[in-house]
N, CA, C and O atoms as a DFTB+ gen file, in Angstrom:
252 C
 N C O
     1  1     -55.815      42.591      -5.860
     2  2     -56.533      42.618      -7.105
     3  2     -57.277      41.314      -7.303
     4  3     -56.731      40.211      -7.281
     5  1     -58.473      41.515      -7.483
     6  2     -59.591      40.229      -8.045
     7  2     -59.768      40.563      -9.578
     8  3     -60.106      41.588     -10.171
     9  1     -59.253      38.753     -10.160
    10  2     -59.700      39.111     -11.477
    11  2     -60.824      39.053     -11.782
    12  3     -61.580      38.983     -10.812
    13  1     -61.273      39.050     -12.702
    14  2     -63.079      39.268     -13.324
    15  2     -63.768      37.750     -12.685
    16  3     -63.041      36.827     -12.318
    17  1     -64.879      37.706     -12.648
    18  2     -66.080      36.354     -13.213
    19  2     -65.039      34.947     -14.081
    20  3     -63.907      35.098     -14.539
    21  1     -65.630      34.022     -14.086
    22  2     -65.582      32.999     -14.823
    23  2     -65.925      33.390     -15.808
    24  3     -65.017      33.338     -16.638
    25  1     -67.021      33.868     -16.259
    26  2     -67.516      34.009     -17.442
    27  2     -67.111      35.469     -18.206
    28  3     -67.639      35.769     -19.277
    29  1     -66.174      36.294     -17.579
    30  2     -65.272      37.443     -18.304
    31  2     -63.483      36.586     -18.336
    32  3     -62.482      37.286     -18.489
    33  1     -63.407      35.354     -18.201
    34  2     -62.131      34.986     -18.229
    35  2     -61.153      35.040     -19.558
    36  3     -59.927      34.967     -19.484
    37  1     -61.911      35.184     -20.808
    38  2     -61.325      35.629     -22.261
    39  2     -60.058      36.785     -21.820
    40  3     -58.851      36.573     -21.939
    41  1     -60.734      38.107     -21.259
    42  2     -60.466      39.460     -20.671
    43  2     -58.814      39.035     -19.879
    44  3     -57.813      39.734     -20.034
    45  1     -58.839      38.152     -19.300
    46  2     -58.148      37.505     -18.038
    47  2     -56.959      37.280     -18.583
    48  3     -56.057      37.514     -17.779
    49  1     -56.420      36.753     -20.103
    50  2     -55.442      37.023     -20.856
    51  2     -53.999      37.497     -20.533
    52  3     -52.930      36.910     -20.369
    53  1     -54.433      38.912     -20.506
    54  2     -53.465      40.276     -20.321
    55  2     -52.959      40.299     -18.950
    56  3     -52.112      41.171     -18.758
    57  1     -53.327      39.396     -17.713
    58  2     -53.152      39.604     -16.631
    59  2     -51.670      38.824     -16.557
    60  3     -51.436      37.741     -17.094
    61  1     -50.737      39.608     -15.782
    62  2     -50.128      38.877     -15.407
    63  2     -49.706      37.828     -14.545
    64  3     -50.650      37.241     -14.017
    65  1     -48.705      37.463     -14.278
    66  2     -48.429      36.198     -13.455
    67  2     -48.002      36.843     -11.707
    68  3     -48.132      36.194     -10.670
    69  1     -47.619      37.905     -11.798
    70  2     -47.446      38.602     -10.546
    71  2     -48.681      39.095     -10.001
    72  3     -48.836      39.234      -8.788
    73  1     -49.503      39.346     -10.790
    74  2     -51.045      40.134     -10.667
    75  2     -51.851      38.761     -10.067
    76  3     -52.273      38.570      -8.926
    77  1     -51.901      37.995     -11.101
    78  2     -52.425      36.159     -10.547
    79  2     -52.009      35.914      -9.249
    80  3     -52.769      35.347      -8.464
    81  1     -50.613      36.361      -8.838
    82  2     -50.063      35.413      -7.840
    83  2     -50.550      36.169      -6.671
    84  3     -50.682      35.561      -5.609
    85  1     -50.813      37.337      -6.737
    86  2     -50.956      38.052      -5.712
    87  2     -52.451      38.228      -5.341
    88  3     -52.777      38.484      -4.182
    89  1     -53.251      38.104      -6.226
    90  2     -54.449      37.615      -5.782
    91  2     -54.995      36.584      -5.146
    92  3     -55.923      36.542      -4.338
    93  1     -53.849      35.185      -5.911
    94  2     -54.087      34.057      -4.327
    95  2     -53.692      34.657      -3.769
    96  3     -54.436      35.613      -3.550
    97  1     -52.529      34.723      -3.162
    98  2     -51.884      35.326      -1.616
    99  2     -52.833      36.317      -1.091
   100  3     -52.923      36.105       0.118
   101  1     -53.577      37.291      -1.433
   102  2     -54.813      37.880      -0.882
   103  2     -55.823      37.253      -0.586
   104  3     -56.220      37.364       0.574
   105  1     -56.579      36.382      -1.539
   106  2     -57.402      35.491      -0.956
   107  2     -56.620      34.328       0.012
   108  3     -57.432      33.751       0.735
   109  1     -55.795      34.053       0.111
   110  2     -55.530      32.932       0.767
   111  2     -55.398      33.744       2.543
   112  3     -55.664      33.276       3.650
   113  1     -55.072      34.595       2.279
   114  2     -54.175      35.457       3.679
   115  2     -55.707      35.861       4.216
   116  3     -55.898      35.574       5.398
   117  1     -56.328      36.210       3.824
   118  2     -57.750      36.768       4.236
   119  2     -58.683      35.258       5.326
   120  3     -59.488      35.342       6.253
   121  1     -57.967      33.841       4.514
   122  2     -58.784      33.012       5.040
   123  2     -57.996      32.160       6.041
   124  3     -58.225      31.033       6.482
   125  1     -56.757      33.241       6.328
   126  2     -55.498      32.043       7.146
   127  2     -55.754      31.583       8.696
   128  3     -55.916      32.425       9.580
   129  1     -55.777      30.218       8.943
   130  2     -55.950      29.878       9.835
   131  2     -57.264      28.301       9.824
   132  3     -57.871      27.472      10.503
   133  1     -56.971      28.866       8.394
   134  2     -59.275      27.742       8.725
   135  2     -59.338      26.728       7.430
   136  3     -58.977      27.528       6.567
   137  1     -59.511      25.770       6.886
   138  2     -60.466      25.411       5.965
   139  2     -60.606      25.794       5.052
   140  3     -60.103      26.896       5.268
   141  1     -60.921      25.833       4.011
   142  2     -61.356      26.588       2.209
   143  2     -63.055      25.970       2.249
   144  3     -63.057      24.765       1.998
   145  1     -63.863      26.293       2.398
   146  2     -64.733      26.057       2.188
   147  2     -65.282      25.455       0.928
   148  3     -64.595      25.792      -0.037
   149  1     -66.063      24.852       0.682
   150  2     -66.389      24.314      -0.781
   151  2     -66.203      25.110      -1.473
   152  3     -65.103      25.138      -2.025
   153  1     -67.095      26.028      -1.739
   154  2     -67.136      27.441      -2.649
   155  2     -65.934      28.393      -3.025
   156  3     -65.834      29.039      -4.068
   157  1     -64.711      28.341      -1.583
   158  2     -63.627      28.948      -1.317
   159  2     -62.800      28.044      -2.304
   160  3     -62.074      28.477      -3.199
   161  1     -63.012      26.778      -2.018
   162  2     -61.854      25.629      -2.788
   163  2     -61.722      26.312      -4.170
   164  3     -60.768      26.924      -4.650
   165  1     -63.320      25.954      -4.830
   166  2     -63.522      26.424      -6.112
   167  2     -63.033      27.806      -6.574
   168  3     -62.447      27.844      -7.656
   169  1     -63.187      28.825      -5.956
   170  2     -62.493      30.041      -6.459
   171  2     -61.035      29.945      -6.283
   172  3     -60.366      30.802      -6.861
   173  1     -60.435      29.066      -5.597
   174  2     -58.777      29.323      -5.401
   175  2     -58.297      28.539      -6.738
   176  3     -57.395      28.941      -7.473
   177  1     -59.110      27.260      -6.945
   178  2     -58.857      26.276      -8.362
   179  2     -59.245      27.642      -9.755
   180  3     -58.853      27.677     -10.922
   181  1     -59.930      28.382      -9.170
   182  2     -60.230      29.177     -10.559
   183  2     -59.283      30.141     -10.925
   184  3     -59.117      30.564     -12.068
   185  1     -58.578      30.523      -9.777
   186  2     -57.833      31.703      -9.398
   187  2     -56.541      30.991     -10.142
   188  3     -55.944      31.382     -11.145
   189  1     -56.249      29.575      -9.160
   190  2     -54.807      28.942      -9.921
   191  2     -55.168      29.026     -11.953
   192  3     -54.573      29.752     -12.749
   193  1     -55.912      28.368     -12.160
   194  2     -56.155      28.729     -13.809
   195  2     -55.551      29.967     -14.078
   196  3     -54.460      30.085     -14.635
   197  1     -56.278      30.918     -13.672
   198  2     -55.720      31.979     -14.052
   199  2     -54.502      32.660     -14.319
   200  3     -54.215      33.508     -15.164
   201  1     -53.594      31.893     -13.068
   202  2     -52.277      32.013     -13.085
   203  2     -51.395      30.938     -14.051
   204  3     -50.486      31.347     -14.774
   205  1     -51.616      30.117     -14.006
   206  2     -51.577      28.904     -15.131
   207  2     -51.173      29.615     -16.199
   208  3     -50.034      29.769     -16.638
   209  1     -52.756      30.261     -16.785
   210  2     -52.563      30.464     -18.225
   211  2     -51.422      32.073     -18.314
   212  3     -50.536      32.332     -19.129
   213  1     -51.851      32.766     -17.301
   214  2     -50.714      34.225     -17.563
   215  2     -49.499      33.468     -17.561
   216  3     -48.887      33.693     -18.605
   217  1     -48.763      32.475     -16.642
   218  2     -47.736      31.619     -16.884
   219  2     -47.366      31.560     -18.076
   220  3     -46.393      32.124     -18.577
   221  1     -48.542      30.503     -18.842
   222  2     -47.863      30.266     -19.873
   223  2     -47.713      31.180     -21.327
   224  3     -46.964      30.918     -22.268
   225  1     -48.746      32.435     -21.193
   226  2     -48.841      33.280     -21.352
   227  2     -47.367      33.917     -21.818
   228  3     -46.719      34.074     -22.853
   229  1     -47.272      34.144     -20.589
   230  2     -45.363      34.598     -20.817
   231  2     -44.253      33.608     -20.981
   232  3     -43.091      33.971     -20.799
   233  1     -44.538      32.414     -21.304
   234  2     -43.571      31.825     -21.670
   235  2     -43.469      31.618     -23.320
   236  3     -42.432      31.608     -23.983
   237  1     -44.942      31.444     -23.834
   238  2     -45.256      31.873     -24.669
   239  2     -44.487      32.745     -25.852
   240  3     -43.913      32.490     -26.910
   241  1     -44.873      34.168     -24.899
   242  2     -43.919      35.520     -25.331
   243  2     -42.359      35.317     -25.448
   244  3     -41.879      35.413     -26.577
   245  1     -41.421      35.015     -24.257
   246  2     -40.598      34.448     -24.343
   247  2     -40.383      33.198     -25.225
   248  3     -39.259      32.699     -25.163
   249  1     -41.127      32.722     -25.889
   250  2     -39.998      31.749     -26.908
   251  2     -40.216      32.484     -28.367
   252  3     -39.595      32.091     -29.355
């Protein structure tokens, strides 16, 4: 699963932290063996955000 754009990240909310995590591990597994490319770096830093906030998201919920 790929989450939305940068600029649909409001949407990105509701996602969870298993959903986040597994989208790095897809992008990351797709590029195993090599480098992150500039552009690659940047989407994995965007991707971690994402997981970040569903993180805290549910910790959130939980307190």
């Amino acid at each position: 699963m790929r989450p939305t754009p940068t600029h649909h990240e409001p949407a990105l909310l509701t996602i969870s932290t298993d959903q986040a995590n597994e989208a790095i591990r897809v992008f990351l597994r797709a590029r195993a063996g090599r480098a992150l490319r500039p552009q690659e770096r940047a989407e994995y830093g965007r991707l971690l955000k994402v997981y970040t906030r569903a993180l805290r998201g549910e910790v959130e919920q939980a307190a």
